[in-house]
Biotite code that builds the C-alpha atoms (Angstrom):
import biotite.structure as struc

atoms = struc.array([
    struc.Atom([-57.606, -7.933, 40.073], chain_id="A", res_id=1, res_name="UNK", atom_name="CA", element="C"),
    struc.Atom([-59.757, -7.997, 37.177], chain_id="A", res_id=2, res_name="UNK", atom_name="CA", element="C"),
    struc.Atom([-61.321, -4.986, 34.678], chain_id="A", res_id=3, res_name="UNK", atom_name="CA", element="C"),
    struc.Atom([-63.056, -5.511, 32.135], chain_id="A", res_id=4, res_name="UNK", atom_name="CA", element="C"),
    struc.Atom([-64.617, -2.264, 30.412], chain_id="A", res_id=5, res_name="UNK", atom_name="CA", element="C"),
    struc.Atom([-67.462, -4.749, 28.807], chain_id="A", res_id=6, res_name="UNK", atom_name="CA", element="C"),
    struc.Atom([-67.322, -8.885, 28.383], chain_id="A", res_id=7, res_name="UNK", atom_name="CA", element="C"),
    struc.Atom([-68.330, -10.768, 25.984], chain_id="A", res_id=8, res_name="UNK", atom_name="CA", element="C"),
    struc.Atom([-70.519, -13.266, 27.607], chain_id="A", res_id=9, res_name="UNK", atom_name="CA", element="C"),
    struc.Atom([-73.880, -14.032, 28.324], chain_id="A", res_id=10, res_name="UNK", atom_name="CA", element="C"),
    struc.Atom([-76.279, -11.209, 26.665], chain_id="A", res_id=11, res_name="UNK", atom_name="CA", element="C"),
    struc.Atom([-73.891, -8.627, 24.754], chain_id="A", res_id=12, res_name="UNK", atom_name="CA", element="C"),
    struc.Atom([-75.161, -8.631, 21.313], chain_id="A", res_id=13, res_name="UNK", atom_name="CA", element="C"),
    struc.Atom([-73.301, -9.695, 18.193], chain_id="A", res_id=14, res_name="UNK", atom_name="CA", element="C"),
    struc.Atom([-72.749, -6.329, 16.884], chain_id="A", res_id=15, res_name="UNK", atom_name="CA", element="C"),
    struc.Atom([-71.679, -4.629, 20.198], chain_id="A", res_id=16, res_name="UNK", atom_name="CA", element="C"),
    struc.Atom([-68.360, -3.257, 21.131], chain_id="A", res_id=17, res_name="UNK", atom_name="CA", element="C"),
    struc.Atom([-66.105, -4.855, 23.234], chain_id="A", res_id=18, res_name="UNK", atom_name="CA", element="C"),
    struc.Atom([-63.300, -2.789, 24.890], chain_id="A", res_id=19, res_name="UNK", atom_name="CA", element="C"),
    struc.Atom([-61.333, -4.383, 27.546], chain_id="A", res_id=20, res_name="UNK", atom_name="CA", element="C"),
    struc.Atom([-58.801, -2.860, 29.531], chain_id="A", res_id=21, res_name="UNK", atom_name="CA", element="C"),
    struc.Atom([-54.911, -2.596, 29.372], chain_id="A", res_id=22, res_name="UNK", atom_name="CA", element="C"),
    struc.Atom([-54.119, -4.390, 32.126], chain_id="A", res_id=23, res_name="UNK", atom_name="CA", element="C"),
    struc.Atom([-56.279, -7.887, 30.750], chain_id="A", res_id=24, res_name="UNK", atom_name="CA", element="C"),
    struc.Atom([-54.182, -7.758, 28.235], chain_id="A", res_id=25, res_name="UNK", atom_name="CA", element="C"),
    struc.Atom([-50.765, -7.136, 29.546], chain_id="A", res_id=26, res_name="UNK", atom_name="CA", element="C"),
    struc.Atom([-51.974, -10.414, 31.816], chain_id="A", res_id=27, res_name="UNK", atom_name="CA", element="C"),
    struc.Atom([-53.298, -12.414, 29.238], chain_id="A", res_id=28, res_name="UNK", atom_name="CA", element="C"),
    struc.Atom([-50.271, -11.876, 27.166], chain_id="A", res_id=29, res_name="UNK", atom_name="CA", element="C"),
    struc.Atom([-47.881, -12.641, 30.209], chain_id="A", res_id=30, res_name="UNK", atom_name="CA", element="C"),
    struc.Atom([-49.438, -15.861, 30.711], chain_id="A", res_id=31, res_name="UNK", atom_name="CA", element="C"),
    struc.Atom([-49.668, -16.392, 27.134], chain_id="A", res_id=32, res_name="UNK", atom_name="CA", element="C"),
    struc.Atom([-45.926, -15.477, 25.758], chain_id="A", res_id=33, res_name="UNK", atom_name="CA", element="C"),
    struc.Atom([-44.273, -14.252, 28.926], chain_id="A", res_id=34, res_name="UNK", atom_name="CA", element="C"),
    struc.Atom([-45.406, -10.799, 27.674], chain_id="A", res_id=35, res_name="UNK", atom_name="CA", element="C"),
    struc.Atom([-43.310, -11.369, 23.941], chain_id="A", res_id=36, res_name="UNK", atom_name="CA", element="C"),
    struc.Atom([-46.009, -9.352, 21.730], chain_id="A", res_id=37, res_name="UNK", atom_name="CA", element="C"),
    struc.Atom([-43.641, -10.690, 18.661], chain_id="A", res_id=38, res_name="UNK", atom_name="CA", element="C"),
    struc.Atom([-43.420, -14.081, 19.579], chain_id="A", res_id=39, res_name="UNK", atom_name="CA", element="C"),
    struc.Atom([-42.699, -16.468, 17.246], chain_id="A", res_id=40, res_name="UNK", atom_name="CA", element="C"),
    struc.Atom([-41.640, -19.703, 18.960], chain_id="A", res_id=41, res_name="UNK", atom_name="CA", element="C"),
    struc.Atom([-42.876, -22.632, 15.661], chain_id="A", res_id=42, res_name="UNK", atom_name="CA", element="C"),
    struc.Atom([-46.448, -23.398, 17.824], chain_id="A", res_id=43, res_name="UNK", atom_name="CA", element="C"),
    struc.Atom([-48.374, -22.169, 14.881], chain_id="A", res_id=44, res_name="UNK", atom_name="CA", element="C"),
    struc.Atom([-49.923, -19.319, 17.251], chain_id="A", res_id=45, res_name="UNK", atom_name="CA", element="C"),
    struc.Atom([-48.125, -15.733, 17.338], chain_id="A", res_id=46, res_name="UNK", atom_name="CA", element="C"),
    struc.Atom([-47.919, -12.740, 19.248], chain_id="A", res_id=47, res_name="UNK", atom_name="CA", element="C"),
    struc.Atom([-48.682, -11.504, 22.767], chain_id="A", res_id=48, res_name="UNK", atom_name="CA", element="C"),
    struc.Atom([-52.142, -13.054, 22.970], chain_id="A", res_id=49, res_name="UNK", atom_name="CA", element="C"),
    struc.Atom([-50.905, -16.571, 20.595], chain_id="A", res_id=50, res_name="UNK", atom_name="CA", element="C"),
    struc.Atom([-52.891, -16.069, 18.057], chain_id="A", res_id=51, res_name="UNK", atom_name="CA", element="C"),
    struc.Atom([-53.686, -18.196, 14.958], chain_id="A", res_id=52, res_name="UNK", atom_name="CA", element="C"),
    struc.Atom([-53.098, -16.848, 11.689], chain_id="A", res_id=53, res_name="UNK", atom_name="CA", element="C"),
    struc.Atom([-56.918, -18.323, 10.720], chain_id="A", res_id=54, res_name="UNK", atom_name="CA", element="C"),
    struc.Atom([-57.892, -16.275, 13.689], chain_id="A", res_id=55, res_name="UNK", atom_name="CA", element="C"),
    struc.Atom([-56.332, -13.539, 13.412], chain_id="A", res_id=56, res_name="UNK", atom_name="CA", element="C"),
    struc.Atom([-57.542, -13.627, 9.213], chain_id="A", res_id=57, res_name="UNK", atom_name="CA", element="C"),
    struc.Atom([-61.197, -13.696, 10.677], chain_id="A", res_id=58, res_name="UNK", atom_name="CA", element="C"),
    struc.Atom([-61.021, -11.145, 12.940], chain_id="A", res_id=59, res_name="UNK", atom_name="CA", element="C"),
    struc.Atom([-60.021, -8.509, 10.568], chain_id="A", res_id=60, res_name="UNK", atom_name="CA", element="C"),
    struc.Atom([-55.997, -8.920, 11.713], chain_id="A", res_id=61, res_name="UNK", atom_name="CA", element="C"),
    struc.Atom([-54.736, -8.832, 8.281], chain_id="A", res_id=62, res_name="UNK", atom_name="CA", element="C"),
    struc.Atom([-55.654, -4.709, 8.235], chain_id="A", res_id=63, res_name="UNK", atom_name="CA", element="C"),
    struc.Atom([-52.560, -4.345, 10.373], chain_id="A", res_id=64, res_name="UNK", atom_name="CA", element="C"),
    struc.Atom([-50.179, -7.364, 9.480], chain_id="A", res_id=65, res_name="UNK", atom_name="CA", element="C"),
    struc.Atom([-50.006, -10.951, 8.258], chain_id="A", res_id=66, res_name="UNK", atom_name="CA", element="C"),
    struc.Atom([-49.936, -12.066, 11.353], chain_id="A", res_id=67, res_name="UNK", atom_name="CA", element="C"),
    struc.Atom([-50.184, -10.982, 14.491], chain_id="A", res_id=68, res_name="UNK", atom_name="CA", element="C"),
    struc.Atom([-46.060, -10.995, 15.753], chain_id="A", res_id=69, res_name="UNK", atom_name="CA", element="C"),
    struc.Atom([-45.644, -8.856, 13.154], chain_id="A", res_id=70, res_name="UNK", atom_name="CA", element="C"),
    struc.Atom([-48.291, -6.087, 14.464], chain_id="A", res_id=71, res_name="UNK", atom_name="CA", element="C"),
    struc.Atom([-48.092, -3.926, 17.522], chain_id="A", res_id=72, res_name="UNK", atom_name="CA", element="C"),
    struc.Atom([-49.443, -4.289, 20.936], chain_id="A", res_id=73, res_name="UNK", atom_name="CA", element="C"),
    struc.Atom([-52.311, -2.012, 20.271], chain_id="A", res_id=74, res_name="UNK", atom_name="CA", element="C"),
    struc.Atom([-53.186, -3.773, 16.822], chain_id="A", res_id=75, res_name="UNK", atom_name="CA", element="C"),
    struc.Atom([-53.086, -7.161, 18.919], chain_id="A", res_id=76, res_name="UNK", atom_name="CA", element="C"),
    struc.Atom([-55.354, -6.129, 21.517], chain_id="A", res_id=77, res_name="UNK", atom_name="CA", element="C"),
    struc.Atom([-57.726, -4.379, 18.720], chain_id="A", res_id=78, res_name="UNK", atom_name="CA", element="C"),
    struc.Atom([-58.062, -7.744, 17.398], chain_id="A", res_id=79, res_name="UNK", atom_name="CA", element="C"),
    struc.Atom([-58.386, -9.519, 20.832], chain_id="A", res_id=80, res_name="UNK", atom_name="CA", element="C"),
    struc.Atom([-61.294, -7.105, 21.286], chain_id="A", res_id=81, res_name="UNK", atom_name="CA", element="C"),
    struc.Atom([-63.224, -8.995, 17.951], chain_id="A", res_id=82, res_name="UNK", atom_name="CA", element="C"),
    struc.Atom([-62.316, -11.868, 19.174], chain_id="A", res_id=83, res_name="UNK", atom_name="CA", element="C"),
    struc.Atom([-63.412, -11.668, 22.496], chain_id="A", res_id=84, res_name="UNK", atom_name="CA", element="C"),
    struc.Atom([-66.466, -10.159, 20.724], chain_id="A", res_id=85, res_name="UNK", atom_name="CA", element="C"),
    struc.Atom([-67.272, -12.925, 18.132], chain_id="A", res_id=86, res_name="UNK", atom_name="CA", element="C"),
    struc.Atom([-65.997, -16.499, 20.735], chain_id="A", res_id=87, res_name="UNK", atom_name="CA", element="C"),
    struc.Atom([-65.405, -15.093, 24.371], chain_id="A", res_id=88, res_name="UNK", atom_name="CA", element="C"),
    struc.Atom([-63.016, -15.191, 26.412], chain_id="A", res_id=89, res_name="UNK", atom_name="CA", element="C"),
    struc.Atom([-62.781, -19.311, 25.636], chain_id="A", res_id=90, res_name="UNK", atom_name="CA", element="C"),
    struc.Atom([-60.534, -18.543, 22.729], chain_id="A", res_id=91, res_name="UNK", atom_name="CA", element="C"),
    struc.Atom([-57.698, -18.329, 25.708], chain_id="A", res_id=92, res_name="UNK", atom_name="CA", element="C"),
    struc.Atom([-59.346, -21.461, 27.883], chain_id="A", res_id=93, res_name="UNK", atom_name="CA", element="C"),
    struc.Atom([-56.468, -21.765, 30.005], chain_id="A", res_id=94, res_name="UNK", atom_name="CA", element="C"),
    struc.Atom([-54.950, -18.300, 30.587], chain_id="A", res_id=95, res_name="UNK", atom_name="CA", element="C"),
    struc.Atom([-58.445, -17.039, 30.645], chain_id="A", res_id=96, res_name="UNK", atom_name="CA", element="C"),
    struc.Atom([-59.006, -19.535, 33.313], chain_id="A", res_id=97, res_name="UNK", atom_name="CA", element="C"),
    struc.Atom([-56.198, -18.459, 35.089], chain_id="A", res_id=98, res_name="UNK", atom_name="CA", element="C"),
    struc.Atom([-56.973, -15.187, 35.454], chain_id="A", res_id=99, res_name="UNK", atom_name="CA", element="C"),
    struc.Atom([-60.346, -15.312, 36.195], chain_id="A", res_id=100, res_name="UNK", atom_name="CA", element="C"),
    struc.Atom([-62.541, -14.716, 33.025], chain_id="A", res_id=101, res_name="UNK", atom_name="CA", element="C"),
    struc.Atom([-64.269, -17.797, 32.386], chain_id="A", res_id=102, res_name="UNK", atom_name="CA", element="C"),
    struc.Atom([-65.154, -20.025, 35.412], chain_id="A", res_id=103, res_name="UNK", atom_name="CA", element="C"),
    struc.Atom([-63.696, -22.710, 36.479], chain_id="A", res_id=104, res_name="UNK", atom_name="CA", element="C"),
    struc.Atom([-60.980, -21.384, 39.110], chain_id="A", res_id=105, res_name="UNK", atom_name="CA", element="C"),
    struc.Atom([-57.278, -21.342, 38.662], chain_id="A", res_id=106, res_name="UNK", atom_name="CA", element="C"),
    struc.Atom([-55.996, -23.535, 35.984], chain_id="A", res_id=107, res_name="UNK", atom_name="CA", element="C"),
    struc.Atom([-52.526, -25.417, 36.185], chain_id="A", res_id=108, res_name="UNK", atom_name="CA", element="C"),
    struc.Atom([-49.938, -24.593, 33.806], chain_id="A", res_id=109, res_name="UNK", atom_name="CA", element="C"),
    struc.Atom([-49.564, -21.457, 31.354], chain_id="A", res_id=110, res_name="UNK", atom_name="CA", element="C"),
    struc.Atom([-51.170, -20.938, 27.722], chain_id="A", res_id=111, res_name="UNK", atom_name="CA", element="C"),
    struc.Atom([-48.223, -21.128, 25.069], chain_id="A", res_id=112, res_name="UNK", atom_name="CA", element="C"),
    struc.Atom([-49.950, -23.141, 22.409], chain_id="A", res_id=113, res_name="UNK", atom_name="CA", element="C"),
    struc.Atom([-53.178, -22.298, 24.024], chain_id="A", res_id=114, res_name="UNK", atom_name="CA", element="C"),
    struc.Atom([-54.406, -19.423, 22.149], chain_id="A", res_id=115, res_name="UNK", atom_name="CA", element="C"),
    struc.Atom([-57.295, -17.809, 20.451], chain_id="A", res_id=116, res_name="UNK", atom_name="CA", element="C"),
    struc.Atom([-58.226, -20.382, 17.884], chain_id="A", res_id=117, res_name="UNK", atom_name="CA", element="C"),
    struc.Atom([-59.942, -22.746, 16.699], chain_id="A", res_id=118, res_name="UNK", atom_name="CA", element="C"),
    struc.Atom([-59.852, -20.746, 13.690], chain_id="A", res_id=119, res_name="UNK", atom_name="CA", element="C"),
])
């Protein structure tokens, strides 16, 4: 079970907003960090959605924290939403997989490490 206010694929323009719902969230960061939004296990990604600091630096992060273990849930997802705005939901390729956003079916194994980058 899937919602997605608006995606970031295909023909959204550059400049448009992406919202996406609570509960894509909440499941990305499950299968991301077990649901830690302050995780901080030495993979060089952080928070609920393992996010790279260079990522989370281009995406206009840095308004709320260094980095994103150190901001809230809502700051995380506010920056998911850019990011999911400037690369897609392919900045998560195998929890987004997983869960149904991208193609490709139901990948094997869980995304710690495999966060929004490249960053």
């Amino acid at each position: 079970m899937v919602l997605v206010l608006a995606v970031a694929t295909g023909g959204v323009r550059a400049d448009a907003a992406v919202r996406v719902a609570d509960l894509v969230w909440d499941g990305l960061a499950d299968c991301e960090s077990g649901g830690d939004w302050q995780a901080d296990t030495g993979n060089g990604y952080y928070g609920g959605l393992q996010i790279r600091p260079s990522t989370w630096a281009e995406a206009d992060g840095p308004r709320f924290a260094d980095r994103p273990d150190r901001a809230g849930r809502r700051e995380q997802t506010t920056v998911g939403d850019e990011i999911v705005r400037r690369q897609g939901w392919e900045a998560w390729p195998s929890c987004a997989r997983e869960l149904g956003l991208i193609g490709g079916g139901a990948a094997t194994g869980h995304g710690a490490g495999g966060g929004a980058g490249p960053g």
